[in-house]
C-alpha positions as CSV (number, residue, x, y, z in Angstrom):
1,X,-33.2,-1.8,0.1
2,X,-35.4,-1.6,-3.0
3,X,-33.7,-1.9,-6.7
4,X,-32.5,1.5,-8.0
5,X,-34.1,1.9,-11.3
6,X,-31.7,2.9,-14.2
7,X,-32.9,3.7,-17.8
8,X,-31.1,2.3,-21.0
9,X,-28.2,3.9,-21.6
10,X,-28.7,4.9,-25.2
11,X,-31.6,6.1,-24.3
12,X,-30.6,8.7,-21.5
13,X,-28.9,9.9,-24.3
14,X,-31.6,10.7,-26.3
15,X,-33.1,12.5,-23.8
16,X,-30.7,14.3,-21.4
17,X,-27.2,15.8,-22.0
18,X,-24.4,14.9,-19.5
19,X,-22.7,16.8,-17.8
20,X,-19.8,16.1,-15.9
21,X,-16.9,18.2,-13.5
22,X,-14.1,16.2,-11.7
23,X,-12.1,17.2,-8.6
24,X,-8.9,15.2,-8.4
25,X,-7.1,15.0,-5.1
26,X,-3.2,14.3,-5.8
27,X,-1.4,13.5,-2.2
28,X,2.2,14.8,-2.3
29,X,4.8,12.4,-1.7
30,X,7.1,15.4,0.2
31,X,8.9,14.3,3.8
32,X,7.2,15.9,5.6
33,X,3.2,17.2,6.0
34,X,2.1,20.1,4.9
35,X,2.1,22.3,8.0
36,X,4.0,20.1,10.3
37,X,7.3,18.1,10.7
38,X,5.2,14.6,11.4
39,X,6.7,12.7,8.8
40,X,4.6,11.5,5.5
41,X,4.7,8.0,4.6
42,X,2.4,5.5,3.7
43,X,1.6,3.0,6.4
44,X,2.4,3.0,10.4
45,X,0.9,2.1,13.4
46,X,-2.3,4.6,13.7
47,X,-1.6,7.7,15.0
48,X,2.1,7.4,15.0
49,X,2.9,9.9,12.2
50,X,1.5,12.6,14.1
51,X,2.6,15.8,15.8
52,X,0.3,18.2,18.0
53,X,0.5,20.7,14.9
54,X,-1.5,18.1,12.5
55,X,-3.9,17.6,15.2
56,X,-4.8,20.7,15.9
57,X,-4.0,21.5,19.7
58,X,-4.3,24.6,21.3
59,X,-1.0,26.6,21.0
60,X,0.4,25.0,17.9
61,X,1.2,27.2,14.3
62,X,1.3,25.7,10.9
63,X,3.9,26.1,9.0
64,X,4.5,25.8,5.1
65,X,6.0,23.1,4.1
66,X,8.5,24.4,0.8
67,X,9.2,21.3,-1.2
68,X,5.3,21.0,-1.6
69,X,4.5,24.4,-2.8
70,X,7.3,23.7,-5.7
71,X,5.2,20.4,-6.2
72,X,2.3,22.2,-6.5
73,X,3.8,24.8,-8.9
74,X,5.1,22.6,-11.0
75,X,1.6,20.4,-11.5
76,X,0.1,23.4,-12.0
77,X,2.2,24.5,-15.0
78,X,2.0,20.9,-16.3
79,X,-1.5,21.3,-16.4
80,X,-1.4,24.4,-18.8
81,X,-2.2,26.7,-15.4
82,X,-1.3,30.1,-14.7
83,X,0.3,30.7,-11.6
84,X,-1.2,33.7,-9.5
85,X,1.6,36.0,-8.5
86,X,-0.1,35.5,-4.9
87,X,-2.1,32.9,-3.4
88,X,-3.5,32.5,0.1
89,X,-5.1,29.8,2.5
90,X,-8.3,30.3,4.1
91,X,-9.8,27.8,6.8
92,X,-12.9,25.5,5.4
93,X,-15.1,25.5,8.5
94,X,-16.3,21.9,8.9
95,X,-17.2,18.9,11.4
96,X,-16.4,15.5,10.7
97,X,-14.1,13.1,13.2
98,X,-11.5,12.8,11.0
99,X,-10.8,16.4,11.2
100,X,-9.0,17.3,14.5
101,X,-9.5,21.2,14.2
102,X,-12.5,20.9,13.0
103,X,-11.4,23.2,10.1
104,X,-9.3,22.4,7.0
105,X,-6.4,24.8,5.7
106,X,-7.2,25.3,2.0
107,X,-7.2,28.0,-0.6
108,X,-10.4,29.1,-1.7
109,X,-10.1,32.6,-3.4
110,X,-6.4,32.6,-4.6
111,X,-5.8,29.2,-5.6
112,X,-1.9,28.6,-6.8
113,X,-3.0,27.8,-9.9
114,X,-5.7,28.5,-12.7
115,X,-7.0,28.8,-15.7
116,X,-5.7,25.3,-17.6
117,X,-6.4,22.7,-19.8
118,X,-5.9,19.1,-20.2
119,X,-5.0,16.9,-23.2
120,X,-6.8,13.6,-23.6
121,X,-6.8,11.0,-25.8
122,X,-9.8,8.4,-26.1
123,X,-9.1,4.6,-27.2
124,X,-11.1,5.3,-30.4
125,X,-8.5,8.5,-31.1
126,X,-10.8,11.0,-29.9
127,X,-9.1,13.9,-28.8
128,X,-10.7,16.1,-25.9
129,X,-9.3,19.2,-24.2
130,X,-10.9,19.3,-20.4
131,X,-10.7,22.8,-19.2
132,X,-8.8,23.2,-15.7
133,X,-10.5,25.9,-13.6
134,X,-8.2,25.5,-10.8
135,X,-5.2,23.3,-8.9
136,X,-4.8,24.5,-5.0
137,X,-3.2,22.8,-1.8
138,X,-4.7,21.9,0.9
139,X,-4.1,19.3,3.8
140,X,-5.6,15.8,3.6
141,X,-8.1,14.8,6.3
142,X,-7.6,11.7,9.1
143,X,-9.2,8.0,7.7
144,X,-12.2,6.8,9.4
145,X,-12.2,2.6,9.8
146,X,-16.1,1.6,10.7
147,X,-16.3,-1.5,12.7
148,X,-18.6,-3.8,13.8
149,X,-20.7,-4.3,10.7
150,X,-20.5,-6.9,7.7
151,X,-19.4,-4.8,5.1
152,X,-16.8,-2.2,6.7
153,X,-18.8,0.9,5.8
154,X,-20.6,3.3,7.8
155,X,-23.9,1.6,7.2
156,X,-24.4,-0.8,10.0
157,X,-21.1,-0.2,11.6
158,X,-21.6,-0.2,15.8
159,X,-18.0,2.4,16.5
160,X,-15.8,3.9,14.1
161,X,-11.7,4.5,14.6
162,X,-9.9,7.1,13.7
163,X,-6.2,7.1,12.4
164,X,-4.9,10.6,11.6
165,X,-1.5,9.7,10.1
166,X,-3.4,11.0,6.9
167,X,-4.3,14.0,8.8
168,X,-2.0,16.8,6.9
169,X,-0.5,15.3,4.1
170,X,-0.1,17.8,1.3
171,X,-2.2,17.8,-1.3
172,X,-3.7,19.6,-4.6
173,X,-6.9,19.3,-5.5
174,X,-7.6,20.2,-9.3
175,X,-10.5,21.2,-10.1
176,X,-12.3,21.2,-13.9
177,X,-14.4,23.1,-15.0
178,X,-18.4,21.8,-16.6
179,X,-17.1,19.1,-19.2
180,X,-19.7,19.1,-21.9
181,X,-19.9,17.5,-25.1
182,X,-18.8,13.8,-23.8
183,X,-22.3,12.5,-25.0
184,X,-21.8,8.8,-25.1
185,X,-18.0,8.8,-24.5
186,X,-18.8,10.8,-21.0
187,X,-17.7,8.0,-19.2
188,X,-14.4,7.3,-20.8
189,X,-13.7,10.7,-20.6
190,X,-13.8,10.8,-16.8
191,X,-11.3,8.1,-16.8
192,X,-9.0,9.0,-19.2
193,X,-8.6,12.0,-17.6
194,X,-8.1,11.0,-14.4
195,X,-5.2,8.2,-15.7
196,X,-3.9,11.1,-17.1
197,X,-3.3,13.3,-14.3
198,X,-2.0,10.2,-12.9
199,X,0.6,9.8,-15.4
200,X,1.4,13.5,-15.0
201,X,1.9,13.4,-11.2
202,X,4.2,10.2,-11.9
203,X,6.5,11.6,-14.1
204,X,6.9,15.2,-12.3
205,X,7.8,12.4,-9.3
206,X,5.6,14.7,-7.0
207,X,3.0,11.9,-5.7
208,X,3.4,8.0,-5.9
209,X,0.2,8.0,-7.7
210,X,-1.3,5.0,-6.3
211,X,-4.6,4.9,-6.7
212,X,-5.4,1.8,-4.2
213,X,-3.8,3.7,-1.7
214,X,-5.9,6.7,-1.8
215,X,-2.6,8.8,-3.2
216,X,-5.1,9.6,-6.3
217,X,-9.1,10.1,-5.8
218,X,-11.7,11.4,-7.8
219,X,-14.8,13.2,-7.1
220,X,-17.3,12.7,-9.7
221,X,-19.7,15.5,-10.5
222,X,-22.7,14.3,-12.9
223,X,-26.0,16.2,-13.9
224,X,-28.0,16.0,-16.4
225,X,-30.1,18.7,-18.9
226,X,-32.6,18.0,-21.2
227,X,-32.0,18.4,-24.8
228,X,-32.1,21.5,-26.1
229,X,-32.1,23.7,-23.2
230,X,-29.1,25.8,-21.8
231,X,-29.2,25.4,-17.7
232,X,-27.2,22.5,-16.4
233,X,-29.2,20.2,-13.8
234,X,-28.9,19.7,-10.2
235,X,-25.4,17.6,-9.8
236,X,-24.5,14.9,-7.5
237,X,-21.0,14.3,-6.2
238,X,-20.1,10.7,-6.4
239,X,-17.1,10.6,-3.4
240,X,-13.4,9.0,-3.4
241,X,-13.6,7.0,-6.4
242,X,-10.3,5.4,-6.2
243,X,-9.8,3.2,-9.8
244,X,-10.2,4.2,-13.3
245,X,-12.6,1.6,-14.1
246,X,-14.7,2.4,-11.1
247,X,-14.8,6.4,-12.0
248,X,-16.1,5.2,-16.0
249,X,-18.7,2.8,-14.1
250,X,-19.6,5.5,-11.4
251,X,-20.3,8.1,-14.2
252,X,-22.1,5.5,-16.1
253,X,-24.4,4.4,-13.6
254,X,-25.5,8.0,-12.4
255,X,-26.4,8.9,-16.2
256,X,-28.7,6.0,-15.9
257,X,-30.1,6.5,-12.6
258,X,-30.4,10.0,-13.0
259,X,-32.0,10.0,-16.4
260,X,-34.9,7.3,-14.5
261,X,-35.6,9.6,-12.0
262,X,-36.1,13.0,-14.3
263,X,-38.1,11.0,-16.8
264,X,-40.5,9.9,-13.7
265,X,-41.1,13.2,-13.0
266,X,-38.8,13.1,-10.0
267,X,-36.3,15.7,-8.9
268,X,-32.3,14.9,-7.9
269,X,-31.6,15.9,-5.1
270,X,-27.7,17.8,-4.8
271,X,-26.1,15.6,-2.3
272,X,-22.6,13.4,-1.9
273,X,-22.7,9.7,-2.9
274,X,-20.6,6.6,-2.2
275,X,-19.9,4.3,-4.8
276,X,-19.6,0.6,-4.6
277,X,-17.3,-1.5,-5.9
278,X,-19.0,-5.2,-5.2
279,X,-22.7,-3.8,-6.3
280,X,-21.7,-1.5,-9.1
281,X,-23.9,1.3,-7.1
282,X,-24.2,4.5,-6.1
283,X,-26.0,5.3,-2.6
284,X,-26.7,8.5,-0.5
285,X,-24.5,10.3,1.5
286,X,-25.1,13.9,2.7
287,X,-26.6,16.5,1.4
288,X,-23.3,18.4,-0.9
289,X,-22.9,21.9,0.7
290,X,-21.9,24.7,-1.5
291,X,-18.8,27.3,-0.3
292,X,-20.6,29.8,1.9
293,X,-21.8,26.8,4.2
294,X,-18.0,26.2,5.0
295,X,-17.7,30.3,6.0
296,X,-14.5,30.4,4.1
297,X,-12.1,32.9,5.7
298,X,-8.2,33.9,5.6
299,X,-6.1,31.7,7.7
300,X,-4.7,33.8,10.2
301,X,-1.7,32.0,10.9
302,X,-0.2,32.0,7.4
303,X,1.3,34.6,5.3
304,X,0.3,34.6,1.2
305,X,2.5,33.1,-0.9
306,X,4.4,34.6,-3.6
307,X,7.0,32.6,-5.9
308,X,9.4,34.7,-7.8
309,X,9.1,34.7,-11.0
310,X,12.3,32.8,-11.5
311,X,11.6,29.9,-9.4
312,X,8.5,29.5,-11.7
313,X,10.7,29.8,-14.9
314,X,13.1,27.1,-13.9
315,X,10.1,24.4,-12.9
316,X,8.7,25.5,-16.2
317,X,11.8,24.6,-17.6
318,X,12.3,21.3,-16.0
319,X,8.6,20.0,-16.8
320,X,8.9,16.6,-18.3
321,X,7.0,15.0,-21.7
322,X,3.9,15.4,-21.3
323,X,1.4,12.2,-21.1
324,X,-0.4,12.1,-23.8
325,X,2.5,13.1,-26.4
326,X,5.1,10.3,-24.6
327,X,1.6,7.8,-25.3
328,X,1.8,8.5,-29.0
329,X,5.7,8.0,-29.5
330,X,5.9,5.0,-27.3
331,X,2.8,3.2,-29.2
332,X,4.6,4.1,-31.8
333,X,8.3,2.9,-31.4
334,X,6.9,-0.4,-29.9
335,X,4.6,-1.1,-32.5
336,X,2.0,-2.0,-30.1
337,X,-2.0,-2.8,-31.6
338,X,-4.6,-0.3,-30.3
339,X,-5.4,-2.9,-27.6
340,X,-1.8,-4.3,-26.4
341,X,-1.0,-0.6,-25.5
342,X,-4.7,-0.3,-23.8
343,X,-3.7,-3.4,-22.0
344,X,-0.2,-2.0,-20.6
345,X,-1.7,1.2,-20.2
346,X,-4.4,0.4,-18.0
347,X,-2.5,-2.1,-16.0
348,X,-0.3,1.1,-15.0
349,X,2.5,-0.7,-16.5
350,X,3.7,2.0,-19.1
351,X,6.7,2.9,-17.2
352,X,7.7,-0.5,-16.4
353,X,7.3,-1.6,-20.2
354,X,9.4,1.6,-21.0
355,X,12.8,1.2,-18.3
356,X,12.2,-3.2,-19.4
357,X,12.7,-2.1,-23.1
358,X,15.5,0.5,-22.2
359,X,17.3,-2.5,-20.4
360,X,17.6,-4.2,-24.0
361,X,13.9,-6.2,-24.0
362,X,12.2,-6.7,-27.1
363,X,8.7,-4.3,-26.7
364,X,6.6,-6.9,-27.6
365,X,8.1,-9.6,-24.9
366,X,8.1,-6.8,-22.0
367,X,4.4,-6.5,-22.6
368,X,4.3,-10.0,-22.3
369,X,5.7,-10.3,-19.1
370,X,4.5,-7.9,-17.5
371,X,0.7,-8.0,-18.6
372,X,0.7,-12.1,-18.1
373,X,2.8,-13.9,-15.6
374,X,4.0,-10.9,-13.4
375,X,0.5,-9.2,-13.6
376,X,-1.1,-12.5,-12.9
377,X,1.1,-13.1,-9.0
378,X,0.3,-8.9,-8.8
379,X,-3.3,-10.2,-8.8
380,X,-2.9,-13.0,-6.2
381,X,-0.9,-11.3,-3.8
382,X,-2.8,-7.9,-4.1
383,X,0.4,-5.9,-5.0
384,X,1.3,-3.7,-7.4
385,X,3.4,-5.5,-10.6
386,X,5.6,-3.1,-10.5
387,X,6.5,-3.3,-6.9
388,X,7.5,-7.3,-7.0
389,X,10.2,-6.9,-9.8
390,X,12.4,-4.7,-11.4
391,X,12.8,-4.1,-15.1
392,X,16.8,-5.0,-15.0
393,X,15.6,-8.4,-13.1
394,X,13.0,-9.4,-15.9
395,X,15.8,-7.9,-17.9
396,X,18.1,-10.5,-16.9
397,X,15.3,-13.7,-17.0
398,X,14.9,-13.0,-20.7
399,X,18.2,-13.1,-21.3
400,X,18.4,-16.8,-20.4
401,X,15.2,-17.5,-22.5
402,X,17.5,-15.4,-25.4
403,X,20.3,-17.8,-24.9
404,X,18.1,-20.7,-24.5
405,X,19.3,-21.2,-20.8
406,X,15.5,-21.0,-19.8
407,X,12.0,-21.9,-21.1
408,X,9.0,-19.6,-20.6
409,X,7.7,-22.9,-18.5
410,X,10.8,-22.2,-15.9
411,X,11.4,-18.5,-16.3
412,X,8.0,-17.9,-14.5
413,X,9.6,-20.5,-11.9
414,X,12.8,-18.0,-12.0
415,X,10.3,-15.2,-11.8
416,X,8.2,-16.3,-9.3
417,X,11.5,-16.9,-7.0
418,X,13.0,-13.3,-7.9
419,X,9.6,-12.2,-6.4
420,X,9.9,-14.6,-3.5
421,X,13.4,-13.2,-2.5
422,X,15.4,-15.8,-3.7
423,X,18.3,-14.3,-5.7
424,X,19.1,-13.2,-8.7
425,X,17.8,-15.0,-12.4
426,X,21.6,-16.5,-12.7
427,X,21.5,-17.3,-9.2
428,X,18.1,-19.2,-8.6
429,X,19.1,-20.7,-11.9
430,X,22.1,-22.6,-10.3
431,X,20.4,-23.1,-7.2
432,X,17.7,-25.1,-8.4
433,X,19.1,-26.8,-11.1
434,X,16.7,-25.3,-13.8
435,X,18.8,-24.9,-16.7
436,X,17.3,-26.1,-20.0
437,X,19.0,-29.8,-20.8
438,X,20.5,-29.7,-24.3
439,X,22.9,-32.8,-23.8
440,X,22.2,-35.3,-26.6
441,X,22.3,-38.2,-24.9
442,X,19.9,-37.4,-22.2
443,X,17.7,-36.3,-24.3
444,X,18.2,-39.5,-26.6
445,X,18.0,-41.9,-23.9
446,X,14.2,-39.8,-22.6
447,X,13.0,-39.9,-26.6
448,X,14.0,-43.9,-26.6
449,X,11.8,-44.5,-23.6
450,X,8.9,-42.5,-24.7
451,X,8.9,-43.9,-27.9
452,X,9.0,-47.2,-26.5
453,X,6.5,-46.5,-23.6
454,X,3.8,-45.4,-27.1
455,X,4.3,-47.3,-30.0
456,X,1.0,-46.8,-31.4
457,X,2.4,-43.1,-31.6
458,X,5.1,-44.4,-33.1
459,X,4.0,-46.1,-35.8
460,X,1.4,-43.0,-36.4
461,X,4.1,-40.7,-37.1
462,X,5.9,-43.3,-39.2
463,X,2.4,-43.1,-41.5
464,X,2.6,-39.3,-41.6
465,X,1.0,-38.0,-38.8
466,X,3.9,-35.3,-37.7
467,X,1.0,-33.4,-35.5
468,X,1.1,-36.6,-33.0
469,X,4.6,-36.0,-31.8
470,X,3.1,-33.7,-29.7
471,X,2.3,-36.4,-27.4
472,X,6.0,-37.7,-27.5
473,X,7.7,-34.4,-26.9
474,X,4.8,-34.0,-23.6
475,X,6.1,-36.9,-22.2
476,X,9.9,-36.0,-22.4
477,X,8.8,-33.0,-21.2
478,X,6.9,-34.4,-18.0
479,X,10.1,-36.8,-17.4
480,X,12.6,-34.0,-18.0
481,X,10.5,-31.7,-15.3
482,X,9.9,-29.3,-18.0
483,X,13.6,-28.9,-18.7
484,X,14.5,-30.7,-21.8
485,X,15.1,-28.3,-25.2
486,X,11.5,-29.0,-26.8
487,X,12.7,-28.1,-30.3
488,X,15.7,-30.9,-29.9
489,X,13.1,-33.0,-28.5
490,X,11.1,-33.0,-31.8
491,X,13.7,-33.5,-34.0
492,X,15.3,-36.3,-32.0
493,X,11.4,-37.5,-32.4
494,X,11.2,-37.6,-36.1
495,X,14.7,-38.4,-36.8
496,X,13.8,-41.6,-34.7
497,X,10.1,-42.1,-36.4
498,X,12.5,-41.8,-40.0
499,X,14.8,-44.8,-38.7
């Protein structure tokens, strides 16, 4: 396949406008699916969490599920919505394979909410408001796994499988309205918006919010006008971004590619496209229908919805912080540089920090942990940081390092066992022997043998040369298996070099 040509960056800029709309699909983390009993959960043998309502067979009649309408009600206030007095589903007339019925329940005219907007903040301070046209539920749609092919997409794949435990899990899709004005920061914007409906769903406790598992996508509109004139361009729809820094380099890269293709005198066609991750690339998908190919029209089998106006007052009531203000106040208590809250917010780790701190951790050493060495076995094991320990168990680890029980050398070694299953910090402590050695004579009798074993380092530090008792204090180390008190170490060191 031949190269796609992108112009500079800076340079689309001078010449075209961007122009950007995102669609944000939010599963629900209710019991239950949205029209059916089959249970919601992430995971199972295919087609296990399944009922003949979610699959569509003759006879059956959806039914809404309750606990997901408050969801939706509530997300929709948090996102500065009204919510309509009425709202109706409508069937979104469709074929693809992962769709049993061949038809999606959505809402289409009378979404549950509308009419929003969206605080932002950029990492240079930037403020930006993205206007919310409208939030509405829908079910999800089955998962298609492509087999037979090198890279596990649908390109070069010999069969497909379908698993449609996905099939019917609630979900809202919010919807922005034409974002302009991004210019340069266009990208950024995409995906600081996006982490921030993240952090919204998270602390309403509506969704799990993981991105990796498909609990948050993003559909990335992009077009482009040239400067100076009014009508926005032909868009593309770049489909299922699933990671902040993929939505920013998605954005990016369809700027460039199609700011090449207007400059040549081309035309962009309106059509779905799939990113990828290992090329950095957008490629075509179908071409993007617009509403009246889905003839749109009232589901017969549902009633329209209309909360009381109490129920909407007490989820108003009960709507928590909202992201962007909690962002400031927590950079703020903790002190944190422009970057080390970038770092912790970015790695998803805000709420972790947060409950590690309320457990009596310093700010600055929760960071630490939980952006180094439990980030870094997150990365190796392909899990989720917060998922392998708690903030009471780090909690507990620093608590020895406080009270000079522990090292940081051996509480990752205590860390890395609480991950492995092991026990407590206390209880791998005792287990395996890792308490830091403080007896004196000990660590006399391991400073007498190094000292003996390097007299040359000896005799350096006897002629002023303090720096090389580094090498001393290493090799008690190494003997003591990284469990001798390095600050006694040194000054057992000197005191014997002063002798």
């Amino acid at each position: 396949m031949a190269k796609i040509k992108l112009m500079d960056y800076d340079k689309a800029l001078e010449l075209f406008e961007p122009v950007i709309g995102l669609e944000v699909h939010v599963e629900l983390n209710t019991k239950t699916k949205m029209f059916s009993a089959a249970p919601n959960f992430f995971g199972g043998e295919p087609n296990t969490n399944v009922t003949p309502v979610c699959l569509g067979l003759p006879g059956t009649l959806p039914v809404v599920n309750e606990q997901a309408v408050r969801y939706s009600i509530s997300l929709g206030l948090a996102l500065g919505c009204q919510i309509a007095e009425i709202s109706g589903f409508a069937r979104k007339n469709y074929f693809y394979p992962d769709m049993a019925k061949d038809y999606q329940i959505s809402q289409y005219d009378d979404p549950i909410a509308y009419d929003g907007s969206v605080e932002i903040e950029l990492a240079s301070g930037r403020v930006v408001h993205v206007p919310i046209e409208r939030a509405h539920m829908e079910e999800d749609a089955g998962k298609l796994t492509h087999e037979g092919g090198a890279t596990g997409r649908i390109q070069g794949a010999t069969h497909s499988l379908v698993d449609y435990n996905r099939g019917g899990v609630p979900l809202v899709e919010i919807v922005t309205r034409p974002i302009v004005g991004g210019e340069a920061d266009t990208p950024e914007i995409a995906a600081e918006y996006v982490a921030t409906i993240r952090e919204i769903v998270k602390s309403l406790g509506i969704s799990d919010a993981r991105m990796e598992r498909g609990n948050i996508r993003c559909d990335a509109n992009v077009s482009l006008r040239p400067r100076g004139t009014e009508k926005f361009g032909i868009r593309t729809e770049t489909k299922n971004v699933n990671s902040l820094r993929s939505i920013e380099r998605a954005v990016r890269f369809e700027i460039q590619r199609q700011a090449q293709i207007l400059a040549d005198g081309g035309e962009i066609l309106q059509e779905t496209r799939h990113w990828h991750e290992d090329t950095g690339e957008t490629s075509p998908g179908r071409p993007k229908s617009d509403a009246d190919d889905y003839r749109y029209f009232p589901e017969p089998d549902l009633a329209p919805l209309a909360p009381s106006p109490e129920l909407v007052a007490e989820l108003r009531a009960a709507l928590p912080e909202h992201p962007t203000v909690r962002r400031r106040r927590l950079r703020e208590q903790w002190a944190f540089s422009e970057l080390e809250f970038r770092d912790v917010l970015n790695a998803g780790l805000m709420d972790a920090v947060e409950a590690t701190v309320a457990a009596g951790v310093t700010p600055q050493t929760a960071r630490k942990w939980w952006t180094g060495e439990i980030a870094r076995i997150a990365n190796e094991q392909g899990a989720a940081a917060a998922d392998l320990i708690t903030p009471a168990q780090l909690a507990e680890v620093v608590e020895l390092v406080d009270a000079g029980t522990l090292n940081d050398k051996l509480a990752r070694q205590v860390i890395g066992a609480i991950i492995a299953g092991e026990g407590s910090a206390a209880e791998i402590v005792a287990q395996r022997g890792l308490a830091i050695v403080s007896d004196e004579g000990a660590l006399t009798a391991a400073v007498d043998e190094a000292l003996a074993a390097q007299p040359d380092v000896l005799q350096k530090i006897r002629d002023g040369k303090v720096q090389a008792a580094g090498a001393i204090i290493g090799a008690v180390m190494k003997a003591m298996q990284g469990q001798a008190d390095a600050a006694r170490v040194r000054e057992l060191v000197l005191e014997r070099a002063a002798q």
